[in-house]
Biopython code that builds the backbone (N, CA, C, O; Angstrom):
import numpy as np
from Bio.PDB.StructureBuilder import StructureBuilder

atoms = [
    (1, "UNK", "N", (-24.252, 45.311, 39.364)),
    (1, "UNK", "CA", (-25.077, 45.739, 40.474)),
    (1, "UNK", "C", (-25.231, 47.257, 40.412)),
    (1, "UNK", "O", (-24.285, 47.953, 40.042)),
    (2, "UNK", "N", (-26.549, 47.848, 40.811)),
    (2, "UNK", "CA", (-26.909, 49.061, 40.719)),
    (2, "UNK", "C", (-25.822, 49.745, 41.867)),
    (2, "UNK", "O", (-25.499, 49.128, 42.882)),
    (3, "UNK", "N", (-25.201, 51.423, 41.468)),
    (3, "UNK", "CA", (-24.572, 51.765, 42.759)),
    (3, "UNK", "C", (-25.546, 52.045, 43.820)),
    (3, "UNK", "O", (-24.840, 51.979, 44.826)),
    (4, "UNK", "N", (-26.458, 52.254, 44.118)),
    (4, "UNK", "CA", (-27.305, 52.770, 45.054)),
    (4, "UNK", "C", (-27.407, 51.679, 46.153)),
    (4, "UNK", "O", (-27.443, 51.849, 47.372)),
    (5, "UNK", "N", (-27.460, 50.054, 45.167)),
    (5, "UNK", "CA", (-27.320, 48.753, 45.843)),
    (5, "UNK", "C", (-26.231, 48.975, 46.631)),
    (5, "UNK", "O", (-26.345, 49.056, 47.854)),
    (6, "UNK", "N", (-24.909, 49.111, 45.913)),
    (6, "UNK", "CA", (-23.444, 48.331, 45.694)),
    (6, "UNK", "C", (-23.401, 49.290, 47.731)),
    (6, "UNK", "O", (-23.493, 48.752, 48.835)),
    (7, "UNK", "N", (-23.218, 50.874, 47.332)),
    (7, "UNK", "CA", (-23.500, 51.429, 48.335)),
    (7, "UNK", "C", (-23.764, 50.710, 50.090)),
    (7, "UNK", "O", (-23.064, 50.386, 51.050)),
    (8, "UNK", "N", (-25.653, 50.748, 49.600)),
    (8, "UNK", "CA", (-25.800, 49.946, 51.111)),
    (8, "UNK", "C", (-25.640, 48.362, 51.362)),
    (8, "UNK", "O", (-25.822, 47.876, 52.478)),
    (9, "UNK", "N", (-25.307, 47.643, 50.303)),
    (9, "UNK", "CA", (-24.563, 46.302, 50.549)),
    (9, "UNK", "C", (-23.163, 46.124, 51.492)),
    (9, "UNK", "O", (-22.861, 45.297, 52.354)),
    (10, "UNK", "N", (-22.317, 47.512, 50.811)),
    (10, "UNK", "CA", (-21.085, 47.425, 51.204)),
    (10, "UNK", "C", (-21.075, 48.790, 52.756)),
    (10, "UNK", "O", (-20.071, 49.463, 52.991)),
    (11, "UNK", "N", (-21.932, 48.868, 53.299)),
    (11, "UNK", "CA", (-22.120, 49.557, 54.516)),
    (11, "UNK", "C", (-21.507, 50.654, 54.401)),
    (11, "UNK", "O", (-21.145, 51.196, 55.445)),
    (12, "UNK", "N", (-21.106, 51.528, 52.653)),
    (12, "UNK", "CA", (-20.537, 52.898, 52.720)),
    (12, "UNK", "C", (-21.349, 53.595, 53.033)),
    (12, "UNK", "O", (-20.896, 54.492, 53.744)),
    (13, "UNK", "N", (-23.073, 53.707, 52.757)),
    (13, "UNK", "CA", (-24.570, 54.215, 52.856)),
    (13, "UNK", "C", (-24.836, 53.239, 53.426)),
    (13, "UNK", "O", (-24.586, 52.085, 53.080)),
    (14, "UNK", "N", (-25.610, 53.767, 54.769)),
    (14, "UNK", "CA", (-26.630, 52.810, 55.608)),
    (14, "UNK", "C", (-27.802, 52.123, 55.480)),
    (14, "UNK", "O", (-28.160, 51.050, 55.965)),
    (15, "UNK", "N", (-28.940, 53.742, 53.969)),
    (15, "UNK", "CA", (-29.841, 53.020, 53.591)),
    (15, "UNK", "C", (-29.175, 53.382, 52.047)),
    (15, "UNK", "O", (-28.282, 54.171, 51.739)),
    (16, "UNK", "N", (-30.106, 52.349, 51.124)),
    (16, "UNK", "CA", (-30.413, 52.352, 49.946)),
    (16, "UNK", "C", (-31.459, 54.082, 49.693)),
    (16, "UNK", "O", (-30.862, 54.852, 48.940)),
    (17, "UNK", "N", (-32.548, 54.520, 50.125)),
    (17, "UNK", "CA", (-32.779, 55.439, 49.871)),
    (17, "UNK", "C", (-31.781, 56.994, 50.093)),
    (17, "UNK", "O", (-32.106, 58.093, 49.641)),
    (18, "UNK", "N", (-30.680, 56.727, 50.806)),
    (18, "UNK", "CA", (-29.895, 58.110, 51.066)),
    (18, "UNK", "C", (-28.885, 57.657, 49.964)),
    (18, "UNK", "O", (-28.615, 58.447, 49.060)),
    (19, "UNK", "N", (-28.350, 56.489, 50.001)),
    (19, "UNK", "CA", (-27.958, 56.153, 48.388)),
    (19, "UNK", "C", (-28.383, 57.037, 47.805)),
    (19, "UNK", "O", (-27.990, 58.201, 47.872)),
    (20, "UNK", "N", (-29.380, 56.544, 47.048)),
    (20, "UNK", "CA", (-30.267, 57.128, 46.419)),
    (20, "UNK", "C", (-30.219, 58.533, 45.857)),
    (20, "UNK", "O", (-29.999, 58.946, 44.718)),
    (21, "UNK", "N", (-30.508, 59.179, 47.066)),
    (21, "UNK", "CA", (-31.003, 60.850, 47.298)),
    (21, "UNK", "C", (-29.348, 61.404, 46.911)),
    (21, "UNK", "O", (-29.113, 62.374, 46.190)),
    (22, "UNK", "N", (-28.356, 60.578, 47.545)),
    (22, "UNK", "CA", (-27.114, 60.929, 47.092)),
    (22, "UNK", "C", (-26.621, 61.154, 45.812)),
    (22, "UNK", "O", (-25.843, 61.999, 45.369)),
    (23, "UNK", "N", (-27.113, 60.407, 45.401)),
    (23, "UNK", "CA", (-26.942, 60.022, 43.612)),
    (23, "UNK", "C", (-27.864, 61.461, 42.769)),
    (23, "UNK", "O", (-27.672, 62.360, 41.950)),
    (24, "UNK", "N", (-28.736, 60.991, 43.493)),
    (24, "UNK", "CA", (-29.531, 62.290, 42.692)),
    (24, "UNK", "C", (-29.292, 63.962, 42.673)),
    (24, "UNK", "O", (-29.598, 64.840, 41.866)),
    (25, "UNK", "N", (-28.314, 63.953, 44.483)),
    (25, "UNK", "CA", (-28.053, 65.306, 44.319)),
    (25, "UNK", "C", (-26.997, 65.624, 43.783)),
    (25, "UNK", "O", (-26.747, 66.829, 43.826)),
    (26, "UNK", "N", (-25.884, 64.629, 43.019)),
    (26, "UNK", "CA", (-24.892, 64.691, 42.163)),
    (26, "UNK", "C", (-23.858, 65.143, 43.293)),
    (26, "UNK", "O", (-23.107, 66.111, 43.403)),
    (27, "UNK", "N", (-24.150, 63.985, 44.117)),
    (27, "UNK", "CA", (-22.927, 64.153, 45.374)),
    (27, "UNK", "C", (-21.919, 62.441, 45.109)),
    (27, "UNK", "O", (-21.038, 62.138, 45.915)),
    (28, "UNK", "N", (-22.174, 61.753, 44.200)),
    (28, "UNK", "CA", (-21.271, 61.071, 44.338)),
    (28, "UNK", "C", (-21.361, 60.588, 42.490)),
    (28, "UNK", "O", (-22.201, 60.472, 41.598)),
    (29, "UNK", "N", (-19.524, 60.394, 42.768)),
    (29, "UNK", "CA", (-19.289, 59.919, 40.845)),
    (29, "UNK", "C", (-18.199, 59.070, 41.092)),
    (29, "UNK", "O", (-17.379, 59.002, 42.007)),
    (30, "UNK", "N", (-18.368, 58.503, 40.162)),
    (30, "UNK", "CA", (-17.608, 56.987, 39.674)),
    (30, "UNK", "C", (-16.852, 57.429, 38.337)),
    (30, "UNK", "O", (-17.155, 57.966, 37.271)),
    (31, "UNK", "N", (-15.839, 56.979, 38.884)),
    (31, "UNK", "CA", (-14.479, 57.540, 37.343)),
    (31, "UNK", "C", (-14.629, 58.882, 37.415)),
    (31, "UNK", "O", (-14.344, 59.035, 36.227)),
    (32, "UNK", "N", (-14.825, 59.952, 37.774)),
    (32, "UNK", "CA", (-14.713, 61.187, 37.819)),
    (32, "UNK", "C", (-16.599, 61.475, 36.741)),
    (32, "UNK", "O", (-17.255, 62.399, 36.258)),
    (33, "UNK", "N", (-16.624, 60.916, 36.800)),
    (33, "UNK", "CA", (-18.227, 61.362, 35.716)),
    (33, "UNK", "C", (-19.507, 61.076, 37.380)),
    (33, "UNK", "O", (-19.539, 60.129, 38.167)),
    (34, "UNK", "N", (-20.378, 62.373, 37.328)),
    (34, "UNK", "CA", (-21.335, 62.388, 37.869)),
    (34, "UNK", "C", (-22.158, 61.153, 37.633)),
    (34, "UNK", "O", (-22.903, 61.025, 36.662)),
    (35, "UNK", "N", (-21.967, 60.157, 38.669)),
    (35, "UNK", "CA", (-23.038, 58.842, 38.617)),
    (35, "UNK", "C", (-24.572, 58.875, 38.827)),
    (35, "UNK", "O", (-25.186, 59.836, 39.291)),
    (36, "UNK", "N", (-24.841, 58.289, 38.627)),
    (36, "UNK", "CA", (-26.810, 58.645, 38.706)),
    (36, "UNK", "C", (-27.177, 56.516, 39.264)),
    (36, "UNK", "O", (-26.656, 55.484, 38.842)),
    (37, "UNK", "N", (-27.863, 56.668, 39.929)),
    (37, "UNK", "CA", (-28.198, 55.649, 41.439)),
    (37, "UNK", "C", (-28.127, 54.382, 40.491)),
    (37, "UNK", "O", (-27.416, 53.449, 40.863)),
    (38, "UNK", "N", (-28.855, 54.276, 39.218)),
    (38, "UNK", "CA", (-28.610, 53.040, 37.839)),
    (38, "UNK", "C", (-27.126, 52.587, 37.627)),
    (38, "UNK", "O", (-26.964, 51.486, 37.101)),
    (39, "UNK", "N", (-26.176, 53.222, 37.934)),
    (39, "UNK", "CA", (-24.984, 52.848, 37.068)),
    (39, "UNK", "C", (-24.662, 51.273, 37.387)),
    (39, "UNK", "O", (-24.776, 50.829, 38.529)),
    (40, "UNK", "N", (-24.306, 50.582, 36.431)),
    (40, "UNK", "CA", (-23.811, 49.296, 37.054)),
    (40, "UNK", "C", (-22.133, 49.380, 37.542)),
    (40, "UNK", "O", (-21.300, 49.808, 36.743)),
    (41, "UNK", "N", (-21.832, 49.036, 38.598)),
    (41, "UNK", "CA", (-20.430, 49.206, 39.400)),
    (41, "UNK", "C", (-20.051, 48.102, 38.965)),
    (41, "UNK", "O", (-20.746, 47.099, 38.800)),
    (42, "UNK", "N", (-18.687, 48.267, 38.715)),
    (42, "UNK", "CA", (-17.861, 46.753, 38.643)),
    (42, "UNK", "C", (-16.479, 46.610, 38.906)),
    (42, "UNK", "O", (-16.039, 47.672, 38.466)),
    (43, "UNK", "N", (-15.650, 46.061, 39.282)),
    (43, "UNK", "CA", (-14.680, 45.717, 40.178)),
    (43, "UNK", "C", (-13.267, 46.705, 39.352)),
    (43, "UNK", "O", (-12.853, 46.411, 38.231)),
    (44, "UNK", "N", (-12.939, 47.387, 39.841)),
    (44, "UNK", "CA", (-11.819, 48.453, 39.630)),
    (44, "UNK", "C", (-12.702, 49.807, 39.400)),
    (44, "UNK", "O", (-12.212, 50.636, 38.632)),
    (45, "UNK", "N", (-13.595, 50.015, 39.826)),
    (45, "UNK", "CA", (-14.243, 51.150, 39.207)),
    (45, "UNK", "C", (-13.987, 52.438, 40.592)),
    (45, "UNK", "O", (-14.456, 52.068, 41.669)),
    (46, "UNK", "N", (-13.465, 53.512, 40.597)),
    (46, "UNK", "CA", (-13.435, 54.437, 41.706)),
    (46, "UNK", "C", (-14.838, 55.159, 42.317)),
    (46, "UNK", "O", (-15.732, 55.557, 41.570)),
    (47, "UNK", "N", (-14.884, 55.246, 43.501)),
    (47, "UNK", "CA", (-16.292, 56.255, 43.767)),
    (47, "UNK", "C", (-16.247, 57.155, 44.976)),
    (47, "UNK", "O", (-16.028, 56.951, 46.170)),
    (48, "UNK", "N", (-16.544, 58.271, 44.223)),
    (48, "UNK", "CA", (-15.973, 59.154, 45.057)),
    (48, "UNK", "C", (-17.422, 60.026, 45.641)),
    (48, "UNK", "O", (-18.125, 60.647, 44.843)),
    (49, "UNK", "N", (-17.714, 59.973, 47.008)),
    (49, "UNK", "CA", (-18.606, 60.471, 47.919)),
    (49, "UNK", "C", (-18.228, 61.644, 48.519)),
    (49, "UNK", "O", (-17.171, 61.726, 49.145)),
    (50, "UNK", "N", (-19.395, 63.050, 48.318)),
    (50, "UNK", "CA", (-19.281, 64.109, 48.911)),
    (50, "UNK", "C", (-20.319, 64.205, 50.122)),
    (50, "UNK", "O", (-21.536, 64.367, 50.032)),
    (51, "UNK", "N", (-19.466, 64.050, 51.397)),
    (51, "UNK", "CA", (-20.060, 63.917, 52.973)),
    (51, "UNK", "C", (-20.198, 65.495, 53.390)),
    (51, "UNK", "O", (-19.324, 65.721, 54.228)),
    (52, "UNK", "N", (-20.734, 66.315, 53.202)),
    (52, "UNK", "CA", (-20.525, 67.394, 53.301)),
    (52, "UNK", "C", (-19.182, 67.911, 52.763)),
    (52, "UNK", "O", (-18.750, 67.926, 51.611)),
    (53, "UNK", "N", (-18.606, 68.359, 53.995)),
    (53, "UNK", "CA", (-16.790, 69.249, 53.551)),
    (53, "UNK", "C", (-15.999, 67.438, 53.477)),
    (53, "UNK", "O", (-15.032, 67.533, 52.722)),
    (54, "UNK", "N", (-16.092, 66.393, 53.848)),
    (54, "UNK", "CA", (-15.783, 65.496, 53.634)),
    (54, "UNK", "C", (-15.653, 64.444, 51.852)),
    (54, "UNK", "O", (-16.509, 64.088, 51.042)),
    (55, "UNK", "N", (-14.554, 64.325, 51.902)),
    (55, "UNK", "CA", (-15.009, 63.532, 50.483)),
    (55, "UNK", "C", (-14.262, 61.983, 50.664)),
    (55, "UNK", "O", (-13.094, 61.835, 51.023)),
    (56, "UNK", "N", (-15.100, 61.008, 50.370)),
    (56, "UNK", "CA", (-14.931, 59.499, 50.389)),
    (56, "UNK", "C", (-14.441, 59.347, 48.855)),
    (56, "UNK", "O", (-14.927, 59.843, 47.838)),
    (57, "UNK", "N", (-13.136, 58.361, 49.044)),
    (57, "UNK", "CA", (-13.019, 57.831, 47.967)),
    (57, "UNK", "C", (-12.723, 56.280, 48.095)),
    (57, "UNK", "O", (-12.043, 55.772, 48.987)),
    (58, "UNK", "N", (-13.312, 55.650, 47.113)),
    (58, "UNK", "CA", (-12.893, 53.942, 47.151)),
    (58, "UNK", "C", (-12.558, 53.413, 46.054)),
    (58, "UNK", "O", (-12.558, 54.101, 45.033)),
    (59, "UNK", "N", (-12.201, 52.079, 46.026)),
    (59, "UNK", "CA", (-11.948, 51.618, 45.120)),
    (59, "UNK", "C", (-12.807, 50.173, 44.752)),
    (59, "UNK", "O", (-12.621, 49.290, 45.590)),
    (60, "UNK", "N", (-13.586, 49.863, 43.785)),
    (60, "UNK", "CA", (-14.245, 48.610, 44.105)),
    (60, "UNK", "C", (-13.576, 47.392, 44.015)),
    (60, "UNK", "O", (-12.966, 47.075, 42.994)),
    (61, "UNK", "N", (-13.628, 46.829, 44.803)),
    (61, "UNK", "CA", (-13.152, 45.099, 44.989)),
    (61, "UNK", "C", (-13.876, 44.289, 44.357)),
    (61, "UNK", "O", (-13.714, 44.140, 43.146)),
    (62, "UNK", "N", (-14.714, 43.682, 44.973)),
    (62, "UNK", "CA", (-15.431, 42.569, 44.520)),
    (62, "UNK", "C", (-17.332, 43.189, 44.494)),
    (62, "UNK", "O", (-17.813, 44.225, 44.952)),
    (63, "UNK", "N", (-17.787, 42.388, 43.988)),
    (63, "UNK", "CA", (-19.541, 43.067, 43.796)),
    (63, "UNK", "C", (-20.479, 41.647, 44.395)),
    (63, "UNK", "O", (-20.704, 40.557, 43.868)),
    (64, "UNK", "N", (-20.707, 41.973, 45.141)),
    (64, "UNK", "CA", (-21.831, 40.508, 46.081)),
    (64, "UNK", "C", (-23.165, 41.056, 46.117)),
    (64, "UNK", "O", (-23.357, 42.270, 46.189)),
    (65, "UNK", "N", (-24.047, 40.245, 46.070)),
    (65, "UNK", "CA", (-25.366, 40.747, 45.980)),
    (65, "UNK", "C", (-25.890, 40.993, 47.559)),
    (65, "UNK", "O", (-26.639, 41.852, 48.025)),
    (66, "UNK", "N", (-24.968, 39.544, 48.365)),
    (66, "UNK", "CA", (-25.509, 39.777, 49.755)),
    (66, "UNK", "C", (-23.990, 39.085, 50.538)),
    (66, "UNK", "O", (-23.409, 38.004, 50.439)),
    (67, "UNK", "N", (-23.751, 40.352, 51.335)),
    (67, "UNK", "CA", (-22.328, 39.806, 52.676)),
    (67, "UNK", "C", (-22.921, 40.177, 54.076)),
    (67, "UNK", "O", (-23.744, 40.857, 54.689)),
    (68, "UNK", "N", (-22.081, 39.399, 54.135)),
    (68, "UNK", "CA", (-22.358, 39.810, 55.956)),
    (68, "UNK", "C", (-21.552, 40.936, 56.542)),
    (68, "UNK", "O", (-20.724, 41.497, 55.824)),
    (69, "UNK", "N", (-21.734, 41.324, 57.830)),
    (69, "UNK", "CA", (-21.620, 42.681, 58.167)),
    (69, "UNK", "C", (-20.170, 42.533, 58.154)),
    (69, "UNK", "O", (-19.659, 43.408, 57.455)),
    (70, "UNK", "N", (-19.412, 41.817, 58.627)),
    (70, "UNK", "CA", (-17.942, 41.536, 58.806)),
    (70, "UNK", "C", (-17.100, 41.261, 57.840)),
    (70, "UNK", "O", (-15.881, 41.267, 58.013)),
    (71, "UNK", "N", (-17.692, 40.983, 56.684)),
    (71, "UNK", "CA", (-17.154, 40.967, 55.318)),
    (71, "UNK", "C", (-17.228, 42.358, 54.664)),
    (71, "UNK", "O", (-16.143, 42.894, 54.437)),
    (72, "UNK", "N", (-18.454, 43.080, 54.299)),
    (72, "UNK", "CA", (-18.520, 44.309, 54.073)),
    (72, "UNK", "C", (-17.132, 45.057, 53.284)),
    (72, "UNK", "O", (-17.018, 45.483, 52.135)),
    (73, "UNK", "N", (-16.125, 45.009, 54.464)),
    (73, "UNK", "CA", (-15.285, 46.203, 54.224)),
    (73, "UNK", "C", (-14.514, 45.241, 53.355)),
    (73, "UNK", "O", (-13.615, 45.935, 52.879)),
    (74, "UNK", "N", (-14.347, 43.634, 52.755)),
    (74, "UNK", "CA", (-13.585, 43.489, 51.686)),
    (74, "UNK", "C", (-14.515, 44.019, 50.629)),
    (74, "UNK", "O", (-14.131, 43.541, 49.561)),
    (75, "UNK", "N", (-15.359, 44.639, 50.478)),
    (75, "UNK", "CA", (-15.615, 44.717, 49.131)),
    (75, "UNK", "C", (-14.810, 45.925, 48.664)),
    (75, "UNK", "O", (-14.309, 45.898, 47.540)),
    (76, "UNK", "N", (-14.692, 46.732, 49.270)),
    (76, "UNK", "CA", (-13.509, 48.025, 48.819)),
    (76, "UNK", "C", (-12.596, 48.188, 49.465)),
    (76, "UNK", "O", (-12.310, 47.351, 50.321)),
    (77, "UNK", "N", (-11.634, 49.605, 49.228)),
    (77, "UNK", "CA", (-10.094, 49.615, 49.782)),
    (77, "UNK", "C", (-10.180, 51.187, 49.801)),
    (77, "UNK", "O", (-10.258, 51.577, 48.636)),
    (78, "UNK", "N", (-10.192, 52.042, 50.533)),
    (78, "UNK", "CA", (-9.832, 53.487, 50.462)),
    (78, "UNK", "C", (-8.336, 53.949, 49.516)),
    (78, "UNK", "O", (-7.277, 53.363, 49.287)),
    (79, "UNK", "N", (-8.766, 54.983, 49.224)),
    (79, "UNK", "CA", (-7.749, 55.338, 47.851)),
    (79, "UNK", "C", (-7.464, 56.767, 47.984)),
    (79, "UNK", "O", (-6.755, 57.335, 47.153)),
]
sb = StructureBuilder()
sb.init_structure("model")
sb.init_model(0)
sb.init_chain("A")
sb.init_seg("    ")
for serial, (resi, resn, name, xyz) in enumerate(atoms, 1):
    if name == "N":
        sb.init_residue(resn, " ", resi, " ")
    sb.init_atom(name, np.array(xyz, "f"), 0.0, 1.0, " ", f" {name:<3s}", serial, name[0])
structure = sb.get_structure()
């Protein structure tokens, strides 16, 4: 699954386009390498989000194409 998807599937990004814009401004990387919105994510992979002075980190769980809102937070684990 694309991260830009994986993102607003798993309710870390609200939309797919700030995904997106995220990716592009080289505010978020996977394994320590600058990710770009294409990467395919897959289950142990780290991703680390720059929220302004804030930085998100996760860990991927599982990859679903479609969950429900209450499931969501199994797809990752903060790290």
């Amino acid at each position: 699954m694309r991260l830009d998807k994986y993102l607003k599937v798993s309710r870390i990004i609200k939309r797919r386009t700030v995904a997106n814009e995220a990716c592009d401004a080289g505010r978020v990387s996977v394994n320590g390498k600058t990710a770009r919105a294409s990467l395919d994510v897959k289950p142990g992979d780290i991703i680390e989000i720059a929220f302004g002075s804030n930085t998100t980190r996760v860990e991927v769980l599982s990859v679903k194409e479609t969950v429900k809102k209450d499931d969501a937070q199994l797809m990752y684990k903060s790290v």
